[in-house]
Each structure stands twice: as structure tokens, then as C-alpha cells.
C-alpha positions as CSV (number, residue, x, y, z in Angstrom):
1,X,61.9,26.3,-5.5
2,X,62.2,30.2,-5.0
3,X,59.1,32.4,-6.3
4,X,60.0,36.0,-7.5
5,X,57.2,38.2,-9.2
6,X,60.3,39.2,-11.6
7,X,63.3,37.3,-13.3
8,X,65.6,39.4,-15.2
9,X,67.9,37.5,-17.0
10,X,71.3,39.8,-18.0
11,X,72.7,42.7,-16.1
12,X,73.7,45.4,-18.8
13,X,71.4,48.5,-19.0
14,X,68.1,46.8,-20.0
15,X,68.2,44.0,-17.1
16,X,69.7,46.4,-14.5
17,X,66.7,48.8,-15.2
18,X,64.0,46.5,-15.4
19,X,65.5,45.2,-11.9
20,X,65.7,48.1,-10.0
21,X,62.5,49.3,-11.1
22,X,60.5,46.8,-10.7
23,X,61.7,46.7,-7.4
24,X,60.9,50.4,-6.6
25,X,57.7,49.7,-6.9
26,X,57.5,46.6,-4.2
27,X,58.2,43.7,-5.9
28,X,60.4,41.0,-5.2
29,X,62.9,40.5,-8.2
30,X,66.2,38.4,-8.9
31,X,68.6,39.4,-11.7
32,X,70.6,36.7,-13.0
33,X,73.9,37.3,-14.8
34,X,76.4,34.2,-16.0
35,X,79.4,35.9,-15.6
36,X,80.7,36.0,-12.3
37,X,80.7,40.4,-12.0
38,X,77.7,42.2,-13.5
39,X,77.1,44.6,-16.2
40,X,77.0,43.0,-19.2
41,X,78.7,43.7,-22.4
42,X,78.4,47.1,-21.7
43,X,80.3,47.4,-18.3
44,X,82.9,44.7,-19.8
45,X,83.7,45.0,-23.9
46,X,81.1,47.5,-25.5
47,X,80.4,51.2,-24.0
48,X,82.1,51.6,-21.2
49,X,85.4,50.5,-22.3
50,X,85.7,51.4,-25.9
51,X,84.5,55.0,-24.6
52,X,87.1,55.3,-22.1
53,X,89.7,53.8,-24.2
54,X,88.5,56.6,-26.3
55,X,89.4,59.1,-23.3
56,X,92.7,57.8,-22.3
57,X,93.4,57.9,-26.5
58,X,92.8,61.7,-26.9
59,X,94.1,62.5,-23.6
60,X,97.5,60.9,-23.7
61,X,97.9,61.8,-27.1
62,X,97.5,65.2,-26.8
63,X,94.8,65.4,-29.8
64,X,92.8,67.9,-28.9
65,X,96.0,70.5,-27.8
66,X,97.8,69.6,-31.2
67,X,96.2,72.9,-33.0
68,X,97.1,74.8,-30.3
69,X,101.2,73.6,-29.2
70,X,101.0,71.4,-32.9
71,X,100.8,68.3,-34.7
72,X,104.3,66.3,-32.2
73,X,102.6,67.6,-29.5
74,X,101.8,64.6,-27.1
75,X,101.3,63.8,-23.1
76,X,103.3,61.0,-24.0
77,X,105.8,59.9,-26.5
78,X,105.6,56.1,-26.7
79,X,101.9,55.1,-25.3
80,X,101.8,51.8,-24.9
81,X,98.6,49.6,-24.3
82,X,99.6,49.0,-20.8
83,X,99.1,52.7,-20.9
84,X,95.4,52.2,-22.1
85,X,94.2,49.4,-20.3
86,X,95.5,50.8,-16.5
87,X,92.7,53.6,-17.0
88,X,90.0,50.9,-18.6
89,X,90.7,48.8,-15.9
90,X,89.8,51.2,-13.3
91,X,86.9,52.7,-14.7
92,X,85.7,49.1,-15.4
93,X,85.8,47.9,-12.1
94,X,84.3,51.1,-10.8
95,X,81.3,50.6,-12.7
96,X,81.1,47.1,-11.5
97,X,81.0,48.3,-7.8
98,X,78.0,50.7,-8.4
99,X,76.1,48.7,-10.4
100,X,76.2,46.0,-7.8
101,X,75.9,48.8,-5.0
102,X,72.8,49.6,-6.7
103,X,71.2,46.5,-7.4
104,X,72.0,45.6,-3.1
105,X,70.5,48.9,-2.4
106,X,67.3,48.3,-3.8
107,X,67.2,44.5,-2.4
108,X,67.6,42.9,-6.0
109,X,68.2,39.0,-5.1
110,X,71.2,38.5,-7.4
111,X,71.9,34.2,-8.7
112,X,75.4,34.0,-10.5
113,X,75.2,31.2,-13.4
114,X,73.9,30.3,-17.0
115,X,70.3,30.8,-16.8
116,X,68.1,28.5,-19.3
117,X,63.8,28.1,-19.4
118,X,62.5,24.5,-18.2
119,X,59.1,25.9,-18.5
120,X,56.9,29.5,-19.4
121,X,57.3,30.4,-15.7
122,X,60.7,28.5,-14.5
123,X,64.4,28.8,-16.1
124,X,66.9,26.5,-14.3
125,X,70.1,28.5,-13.0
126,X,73.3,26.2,-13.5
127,X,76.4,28.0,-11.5
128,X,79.9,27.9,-12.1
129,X,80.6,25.2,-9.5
130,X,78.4,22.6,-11.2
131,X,75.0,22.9,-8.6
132,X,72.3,23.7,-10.4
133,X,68.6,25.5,-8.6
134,X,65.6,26.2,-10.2
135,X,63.4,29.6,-9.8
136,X,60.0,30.9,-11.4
137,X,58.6,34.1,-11.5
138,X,55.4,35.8,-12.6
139,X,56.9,37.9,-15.2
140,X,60.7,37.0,-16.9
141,X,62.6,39.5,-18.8
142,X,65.3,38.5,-21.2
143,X,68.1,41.2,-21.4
144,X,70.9,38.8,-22.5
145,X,72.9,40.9,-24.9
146,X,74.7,39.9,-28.1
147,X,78.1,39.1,-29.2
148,X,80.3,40.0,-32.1
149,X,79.7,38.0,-35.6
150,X,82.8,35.9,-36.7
151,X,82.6,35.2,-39.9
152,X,84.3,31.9,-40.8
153,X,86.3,33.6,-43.5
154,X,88.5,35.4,-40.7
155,X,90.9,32.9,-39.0
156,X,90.2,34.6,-35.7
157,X,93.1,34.2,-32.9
158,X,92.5,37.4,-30.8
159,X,96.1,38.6,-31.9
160,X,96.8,39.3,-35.4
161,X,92.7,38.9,-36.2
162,X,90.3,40.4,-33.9
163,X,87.1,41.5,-32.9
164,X,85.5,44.1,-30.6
165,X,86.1,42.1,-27.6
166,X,89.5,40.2,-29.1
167,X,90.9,43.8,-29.1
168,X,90.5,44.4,-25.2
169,X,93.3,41.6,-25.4
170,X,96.1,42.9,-27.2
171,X,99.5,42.4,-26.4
172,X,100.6,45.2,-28.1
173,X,99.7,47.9,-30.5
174,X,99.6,47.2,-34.1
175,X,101.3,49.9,-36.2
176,X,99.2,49.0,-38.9
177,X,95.3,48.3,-38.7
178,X,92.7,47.5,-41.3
179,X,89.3,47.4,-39.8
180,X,86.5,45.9,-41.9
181,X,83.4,47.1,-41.3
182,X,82.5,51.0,-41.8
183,X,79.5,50.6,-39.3
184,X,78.7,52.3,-35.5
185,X,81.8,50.4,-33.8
186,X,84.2,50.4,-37.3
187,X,84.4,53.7,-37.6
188,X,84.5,54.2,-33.9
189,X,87.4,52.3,-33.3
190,X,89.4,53.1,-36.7
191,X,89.7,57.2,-36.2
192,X,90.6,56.2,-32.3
193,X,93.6,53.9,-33.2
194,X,94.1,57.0,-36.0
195,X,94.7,59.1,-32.8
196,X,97.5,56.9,-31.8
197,X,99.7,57.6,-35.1
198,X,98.4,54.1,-36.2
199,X,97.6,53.7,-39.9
200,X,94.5,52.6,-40.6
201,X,92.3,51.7,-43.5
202,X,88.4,51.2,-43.0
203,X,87.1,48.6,-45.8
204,X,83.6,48.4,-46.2
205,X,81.6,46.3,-49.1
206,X,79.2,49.3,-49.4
207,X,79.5,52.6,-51.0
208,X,78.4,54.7,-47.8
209,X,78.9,55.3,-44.4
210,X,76.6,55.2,-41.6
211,X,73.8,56.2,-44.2
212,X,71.4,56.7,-41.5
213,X,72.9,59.9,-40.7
214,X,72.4,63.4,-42.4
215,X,74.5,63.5,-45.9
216,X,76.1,67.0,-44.9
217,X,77.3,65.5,-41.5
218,X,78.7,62.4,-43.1
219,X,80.2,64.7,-45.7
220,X,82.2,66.9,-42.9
221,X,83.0,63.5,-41.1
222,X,84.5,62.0,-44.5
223,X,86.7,64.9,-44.8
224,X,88.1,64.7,-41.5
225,X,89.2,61.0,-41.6
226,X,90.8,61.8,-44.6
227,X,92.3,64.8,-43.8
228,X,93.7,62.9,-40.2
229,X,95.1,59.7,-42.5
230,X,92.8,57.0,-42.5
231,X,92.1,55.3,-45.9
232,X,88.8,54.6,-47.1
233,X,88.6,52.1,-49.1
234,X,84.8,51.7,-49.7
235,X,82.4,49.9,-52.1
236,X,85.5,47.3,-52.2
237,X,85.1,43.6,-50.6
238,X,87.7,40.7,-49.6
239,X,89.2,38.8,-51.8
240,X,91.1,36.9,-50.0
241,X,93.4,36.7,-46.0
242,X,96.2,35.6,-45.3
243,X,98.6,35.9,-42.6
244,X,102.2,36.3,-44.0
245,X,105.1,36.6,-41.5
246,X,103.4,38.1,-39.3
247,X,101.5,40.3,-41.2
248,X,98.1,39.7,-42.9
249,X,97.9,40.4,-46.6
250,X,94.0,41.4,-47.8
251,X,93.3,41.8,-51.2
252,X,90.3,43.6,-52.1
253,X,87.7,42.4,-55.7
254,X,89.0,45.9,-56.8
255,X,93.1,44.3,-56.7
256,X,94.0,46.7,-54.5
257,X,96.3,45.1,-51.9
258,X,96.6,45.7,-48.0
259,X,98.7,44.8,-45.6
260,X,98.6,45.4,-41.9
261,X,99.9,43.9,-38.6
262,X,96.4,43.7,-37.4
263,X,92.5,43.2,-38.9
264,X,89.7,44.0,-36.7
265,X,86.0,42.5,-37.8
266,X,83.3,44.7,-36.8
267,X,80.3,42.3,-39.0
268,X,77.6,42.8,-36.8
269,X,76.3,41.4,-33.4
270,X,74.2,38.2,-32.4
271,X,71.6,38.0,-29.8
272,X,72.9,35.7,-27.0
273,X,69.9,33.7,-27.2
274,X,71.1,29.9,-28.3
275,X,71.1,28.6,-24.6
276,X,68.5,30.3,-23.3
277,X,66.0,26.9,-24.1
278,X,63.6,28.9,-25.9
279,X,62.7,25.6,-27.7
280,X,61.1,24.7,-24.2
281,X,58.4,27.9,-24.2
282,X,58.4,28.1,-28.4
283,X,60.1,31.4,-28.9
284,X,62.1,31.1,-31.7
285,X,65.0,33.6,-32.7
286,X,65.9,35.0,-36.0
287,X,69.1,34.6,-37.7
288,X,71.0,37.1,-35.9
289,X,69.7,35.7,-32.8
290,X,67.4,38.6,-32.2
291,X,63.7,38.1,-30.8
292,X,60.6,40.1,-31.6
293,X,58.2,41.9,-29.7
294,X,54.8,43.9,-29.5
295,X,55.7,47.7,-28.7
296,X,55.6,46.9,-24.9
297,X,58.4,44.5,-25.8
298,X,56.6,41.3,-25.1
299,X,56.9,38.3,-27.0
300,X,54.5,36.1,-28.4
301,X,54.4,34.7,-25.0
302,X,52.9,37.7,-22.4
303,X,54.6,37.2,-19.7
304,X,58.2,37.2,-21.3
305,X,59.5,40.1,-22.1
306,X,62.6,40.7,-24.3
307,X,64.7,44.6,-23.9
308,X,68.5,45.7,-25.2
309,X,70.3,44.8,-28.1
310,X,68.2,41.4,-28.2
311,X,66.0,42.9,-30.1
312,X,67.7,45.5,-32.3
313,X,67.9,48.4,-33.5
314,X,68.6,50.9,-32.2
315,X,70.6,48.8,-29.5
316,X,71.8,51.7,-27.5
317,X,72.9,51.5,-24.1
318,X,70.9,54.4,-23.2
319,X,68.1,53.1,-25.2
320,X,67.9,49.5,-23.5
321,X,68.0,50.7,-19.5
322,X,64.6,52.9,-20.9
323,X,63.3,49.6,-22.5
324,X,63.7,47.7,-19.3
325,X,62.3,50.4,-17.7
326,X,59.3,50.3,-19.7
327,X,59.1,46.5,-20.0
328,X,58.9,46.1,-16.0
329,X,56.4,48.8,-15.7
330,X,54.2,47.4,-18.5
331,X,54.0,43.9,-16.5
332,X,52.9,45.1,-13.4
333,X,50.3,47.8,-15.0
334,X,51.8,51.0,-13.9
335,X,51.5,53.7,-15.9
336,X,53.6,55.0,-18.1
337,X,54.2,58.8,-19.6
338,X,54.1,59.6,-23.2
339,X,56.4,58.0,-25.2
340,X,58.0,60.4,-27.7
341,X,60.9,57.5,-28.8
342,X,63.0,61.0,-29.3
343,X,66.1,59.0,-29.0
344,X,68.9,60.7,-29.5
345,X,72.1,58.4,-31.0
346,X,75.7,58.9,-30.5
347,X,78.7,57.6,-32.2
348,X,81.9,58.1,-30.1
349,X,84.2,58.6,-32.7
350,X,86.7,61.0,-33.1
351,X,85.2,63.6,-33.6
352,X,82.2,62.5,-32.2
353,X,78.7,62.3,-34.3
354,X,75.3,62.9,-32.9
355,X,72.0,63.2,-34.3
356,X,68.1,63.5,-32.5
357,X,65.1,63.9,-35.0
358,X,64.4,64.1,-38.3
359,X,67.0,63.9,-40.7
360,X,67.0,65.8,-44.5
361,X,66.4,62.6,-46.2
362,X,63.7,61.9,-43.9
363,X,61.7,64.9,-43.7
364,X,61.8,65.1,-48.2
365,X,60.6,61.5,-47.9
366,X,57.8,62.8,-45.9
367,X,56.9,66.2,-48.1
368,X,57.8,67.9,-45.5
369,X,58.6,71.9,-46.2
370,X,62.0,72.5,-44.1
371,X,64.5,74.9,-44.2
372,X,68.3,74.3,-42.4
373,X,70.7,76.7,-40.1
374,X,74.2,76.1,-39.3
375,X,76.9,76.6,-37.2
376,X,80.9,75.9,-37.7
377,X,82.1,75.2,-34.2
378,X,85.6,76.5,-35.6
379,X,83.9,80.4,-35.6
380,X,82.3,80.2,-31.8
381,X,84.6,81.7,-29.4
382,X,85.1,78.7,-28.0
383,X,86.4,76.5,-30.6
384,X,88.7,79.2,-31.1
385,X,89.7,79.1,-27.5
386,X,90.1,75.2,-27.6
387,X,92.3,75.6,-30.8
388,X,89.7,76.3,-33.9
389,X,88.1,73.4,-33.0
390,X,86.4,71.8,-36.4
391,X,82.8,70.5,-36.5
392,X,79.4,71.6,-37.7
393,X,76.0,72.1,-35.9
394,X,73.1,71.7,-38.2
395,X,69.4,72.0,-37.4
396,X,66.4,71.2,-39.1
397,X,63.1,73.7,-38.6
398,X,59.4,73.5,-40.2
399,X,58.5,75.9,-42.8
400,X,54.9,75.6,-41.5
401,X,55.1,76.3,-37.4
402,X,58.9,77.3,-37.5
403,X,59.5,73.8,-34.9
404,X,62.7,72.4,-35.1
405,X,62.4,68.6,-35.9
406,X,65.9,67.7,-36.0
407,X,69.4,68.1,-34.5
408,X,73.0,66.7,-36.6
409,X,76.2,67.6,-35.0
410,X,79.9,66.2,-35.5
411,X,82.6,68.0,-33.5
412,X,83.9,67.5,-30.1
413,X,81.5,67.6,-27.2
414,X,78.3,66.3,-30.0
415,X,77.1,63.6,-27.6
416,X,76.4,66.3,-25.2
417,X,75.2,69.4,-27.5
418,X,72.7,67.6,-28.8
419,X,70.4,66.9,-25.4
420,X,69.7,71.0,-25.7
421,X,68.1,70.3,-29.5
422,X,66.8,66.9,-28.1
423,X,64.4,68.8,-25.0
424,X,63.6,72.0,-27.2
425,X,62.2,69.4,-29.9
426,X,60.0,67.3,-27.2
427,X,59.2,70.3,-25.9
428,X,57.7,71.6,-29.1
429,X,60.0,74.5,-29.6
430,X,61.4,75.7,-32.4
431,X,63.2,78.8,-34.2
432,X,61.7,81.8,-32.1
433,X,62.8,80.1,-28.8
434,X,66.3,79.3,-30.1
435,X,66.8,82.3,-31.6
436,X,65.6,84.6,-28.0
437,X,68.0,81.9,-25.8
438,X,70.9,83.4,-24.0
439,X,73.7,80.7,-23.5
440,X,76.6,80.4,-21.3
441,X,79.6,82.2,-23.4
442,X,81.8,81.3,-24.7
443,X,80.7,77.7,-25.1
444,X,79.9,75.2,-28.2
445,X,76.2,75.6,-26.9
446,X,76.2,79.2,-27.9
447,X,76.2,77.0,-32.0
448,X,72.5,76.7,-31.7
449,X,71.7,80.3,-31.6
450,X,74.0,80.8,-34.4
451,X,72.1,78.3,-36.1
452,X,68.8,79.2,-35.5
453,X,69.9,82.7,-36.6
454,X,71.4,81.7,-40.0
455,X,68.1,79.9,-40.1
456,X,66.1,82.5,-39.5
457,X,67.9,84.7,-42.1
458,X,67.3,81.6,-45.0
459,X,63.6,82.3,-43.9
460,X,62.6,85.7,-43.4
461,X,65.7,87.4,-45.3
């Protein structure tokens, strides 16, 4: 039986991290993934894909030249998903080859198969072809991933009734959808089908959307699904499903009616931990399948270690590979720098929504004295230049030392604006820095100074 100082179990961001850097630091580790290419649920149905689905979307439809050539503008006329998928395929299988060319470079021993604990210290390895092998290791961490929820009220069949992964195998578009489910993925999918000229109402059960976020982003947001067609039908749940020629008829407790050619279920993920044999060591999941641990994200056993999405929130991508990262070098005692968990979160919908900090909500909840600046990206040259592109930059700063302490963005390009706020705020800058900063012009960075100066003028005007 093979000894490794490391097992990794799962090769999205969390196990791939925790690989490669245990292995940077001279230990010999093996990464074991079921499925026969690596990457996980990122590389194969969540972030990858659904973000460059999002790509090919905007590109082909011409969405963000429509303000400036107008609204029949489009690269193509009749995308198809053959269209989509050429472009998802590629990138996919790109991503593949460099995670792998990564994990070889760095001597990561790599065992294909379903991976399952005999003991604290051994998991048995049973491959596709039947053989089985057993392994142990000083140190195991468990970066398995989760799945989409299917309720048993949906009659699933990956055509007219779909998930997040169900809807990477389409035959064809719908030119109705009704997604259910006004969380991170909902919302992300329904405005990028909305690109494609497809109808599409978002049902949700509760009276807000993604209510983590600042209220005056999530106000703007509304505004522009509604403004580009989608229906919101929220604080309304299912009644009942059927499918109907075809078709599939929802009505809602509220007797409204819809009906749609497709239904996509975003409910929620579960933890792929149900045969992993954690009966054999006495970790026990909850009922989403998630497993807890201390703030070095070990279990209740020391020496197992648990990273990604298997845990929760905030189940990033970008989050997890830093939690492997973490994890490997908290079992081998090297030392870590300060952790500021200054995450910063981004929802790739269209437009895109980003956030790092404190939010209003937050900071009241606290007492703490704030004040706000803003920027409309439609009045910096080069939304104008780009076609009045809309969106809002809005940052958060200390009445006390004048620090900013958060950073809320929705517009195109948010998921990148937001790393400028996210470095001034670890940093410990604030209003007189942003305000003094010279930025590239025209670009949507020049927002913050804008900001910071409407800021400054709420302050000391």
C-alpha cells in the first residue's frame, strides 16, 4: 500500500491548491479525482462554463454594441446552441490540459476512481475498470464538491426540466424559460438566456433578491432586468407542474399562471459527501451534505481537513483554491500571512454584480458612522465611448479615519473594478488616497475617483 504525506480527494480549486502546494514545499502528495479528466465542477458544469457561456452570449448577440448600432443589432441572427457549446467546449478542454499540466509539473501522483475512507489514515480508491488499491497518507483533505438539489416535486428529464448541469445538455434553445430560484446561479443564468431574446421569468418564494448585497445595488439591478424583459415574479411559490404538450404549465399560490418550453431549478447545492465512508472515521455531514470545521478547516478529526463548497458559504471558486491553500499549509506547520478574509464576491450576471467589504446594512448594524460616494458608469467617458454603458459604483468610507470599508458595483466590467477597492481597503486606505489617484482615462476605473469625490463633497461640503 502506497504512503503519501498528503491525499487530496477532488480536483476543483480547493483540491488542486492544496495539491500543488503542499507539494511546493517537498511533500509527496496524490490528488484523487473520480471522473476520468480533472477539475471538478468548476472546470466541467459551474464556473468555467456558465462564465464562458456567458461570453459567447454577449458576444454573439451583440449586447453590449446594441446602444451604440441598436437594439436588432446582432453578430448573429439565429444562434443556436451548437453555437454556444463549440466555444464552451474549447475553453473546457483547455482548462483541463493546464490543470493537468500543472498538477505533472509539480509531481502531483494523480489515481483516477471513486475514493472512499477504510480507516482515519487510508481511503480505498475503486477505478472505473473495477480494480480497486488502497493508499494512506499523513494528512487527507476532502475537496469533493457538491451537486445541484433536485427536489422531488420537479420531474427532472434534462430536457423540458433542468438543472445547472441538465442545461449544459440541451438540444435546443427554449424560447420560453422559467427559472426557479432567484439565488447566485438563478439570476445568473435567467438575464444570460434574457440576452438571447428568450423570455424569461425568475420565480422565487422570497420577497428579495440576493439580500446579502447592498439595497441600492440590488435596486439598480432590479430595474435593469426589468427594463431588459425578464419577469419577476417574487414572494410567489409553486403550486403545481405539469408538462402539457410539450410545454410545462406552473401555477404559482398567487394563481398566476406560467407557461414555458423549459424550467430550470436552481434550489441549492449538496456536498458530495454520501460515499465518501465517513461512517468509517465518524464524520458526520449535515443535511445539505456539508461538513464543519475549526477556522483552519479541520474536522473534528485533525488530520482531515475539509475546503470548497463542502463546507459553505461562501463557496467561491476563488475562495476554495485559498482554503486549500491554507488547509495544506496548516498541516505541515508553515506559516501563514494575516488573514484579512477580504473576499471579494462576484455574480456573473448580466450586468455583472460585485461587492468587497462592508455593506450599508452591515456597517448600521454595527453603529458604525459612514457616509457613501457614487459613480454612474453611464457619465465616465468611457461608458460613453462603450455606448452610455449603465451601472453604478458605490463606496462606503468611515466618518471617523475617512477608510473606505466597502466596495458595491453592478455594470459591465464589476468583477474586475472591484480588486482596485478590494487592495485600497486591505491596505487601510481610504478617501484622501482615492481622491489624489490618477487613473488610466478614459476607463470605468477612473468611477472611483468620481466616487471618492462625490464622497468627499457629502463630507466636507
Amino acid at each position: 500500500m502506497l504512503h503519501f504525506d498528503l491525499i487530496v480527494i477532488g480536483s476543483g480549486p480547493g483540491g488542486q491548491r492544496a495539491a500543488i502546494q503542499a507539494a511546493k514545499i517537498g511533500k509527496n502528495v496524490a490528488l484523487v479525482e473520480r471522473q476520468t479528466v480533472l477539475g471538478g465542477v468548476t472546470a466541467h458544469t459551474g464556473t468555467i462554463p456558465s462564465k464562458t457561456l456567458r461570453e459567447t452570449v454577449l458576444f454573439m448577440s451583440g449586447w453590449r454594441q446594441k446602444a451604440l448600432y441598436g437594439q436588432s443589432y446582432r453578430v448573429k441572427q439565429d444562434i443556436t446552441l451548437e453555437d454556444l457549446m463549440h466555444r464552451l467546449n474549447l475553453t473546457v478542454n483547455q482548462q483541463i490540459e493546464i490543470i493537468r499540466h500543472q498538477l505533472e509539473r509539480n509531481r502531483v501522483h494523480l489515481i483516477s476512481g471513486h475514493a472512499a475512507f477504510v480507516d482515519d489514515h487510508t481511503i480505498r480508491v475503486d477505478e472505473a475498470s473495477g480494480a480497486s488499491a488502497c493508499y494512506s497518507a499523513d494528512y487527507i483533505i476532502l475537496a469533493t464538491g457538491t451537486v445541484p438539489s433536485r427536489p422531488e416535486e420537479f420531474a427532472f428529464d434534462d430536457r423540458t426540466i433542468f438543472d445547472s448541469d441538465g442545461i449544459l445538455k440541451l438540444k435546443h434553445l427554449p424560447r420560453t424559460l422559467t427559472v426557479v430560484g432567484a439565488g447566485v446561479i438563478g439570476v445568473e443564468y435567467a438575464t444570460i438566456f434574457s440576452a438571447l431574446n428568450i423570455k424569461v421569468t425568475l420565480v422565487d418564494g422570497r420577497n428579495a433578491i440576493l439580500d446579502f448585497l447592498d439595497e441600492d445595488i440590488i435596486d439598480h439591478f432590479k430595474h435593469e432586468l426589468i427594463h431588459h424583459g425578464i419577469s419577476l415574479r417574487l414572494g410567489d411559490r409553486i403550486e403545481t407542474l405539469q408538462n402539457i404538450d410539450g410545454k410545462v404549465e406552473i401555477l404559482l399560490n398567487s394563481g398566476r399562471r406560467i407557461v414555458s418550453e423549459g424550467v430550470m431549478v436552481t434550489a441549492g447545492r449538496i456536498g458530495n459527501t454520501d460515499k465518501l465512508g465517513l461512517e468509517n472515521v465518524n464524520l458526520s455531514a449535515d443535511e445539505k451534505g456539508r461538513l464543519r470545521v475549526d477556522p483552519h478547516f479541520r474536522t473534528e478529526i485533525p488530520h482531515i481537513y475539509a475546503v470548497g463548497d463542502l463546507i459553505g458559504f461562501p463557496a467561491l471558486a476563488s475562495t476554495s483554491a485559498e482554503q486549500g491553500r491554507r488547509a495544506a499549509c496548516h498541516a505541515f506547520g508553515r506559516p501563514l500571512d494575516n488573514h484579512h478574509e477580504l473576499y471579494p464576491y462576484g455574480i456573473y450576471s448580466v450586468p455583472q454584480i460585485s461587492m468587497v467589504g462592508k455593506t450599508e446594512q452591515q456597517l448600521r448594524n454595527e453603529g458604525v458612522r459612514y457616509e457613501c460616494g457614487m459613480a454612474r458608469l453611464n457619465e465616465i467617458a468611457r461608458g460613453q465611448i462603450q455606448g452610455g454603458a449603465d451601472g453604478l459604483l458605490k463606496l462606503l468610507f468611515s466618518l471617523e479615519d475617512e477608510r473606505l470599508l466597502g466596495v458595491h458595483i453592478v455594470g459591465d466590467a464589476a468583477t474586475e473594478l472591484v480588486h482596485i477597492g478590494q487592495a485600497v481597503i486591505a491596505l487601510g486606505g481610504g478617501l484622501d488616497y482615492l481622491v489624489g489617484a490618477v487613473f488610466n482615462y478614459p476607463t470605468f476605473a477612473e468611477a472611483y475617483k468620481v466616487a471618492a469625490l462625490d464622497a468627499w463633497n457629502r463630507m466636507h461640503g
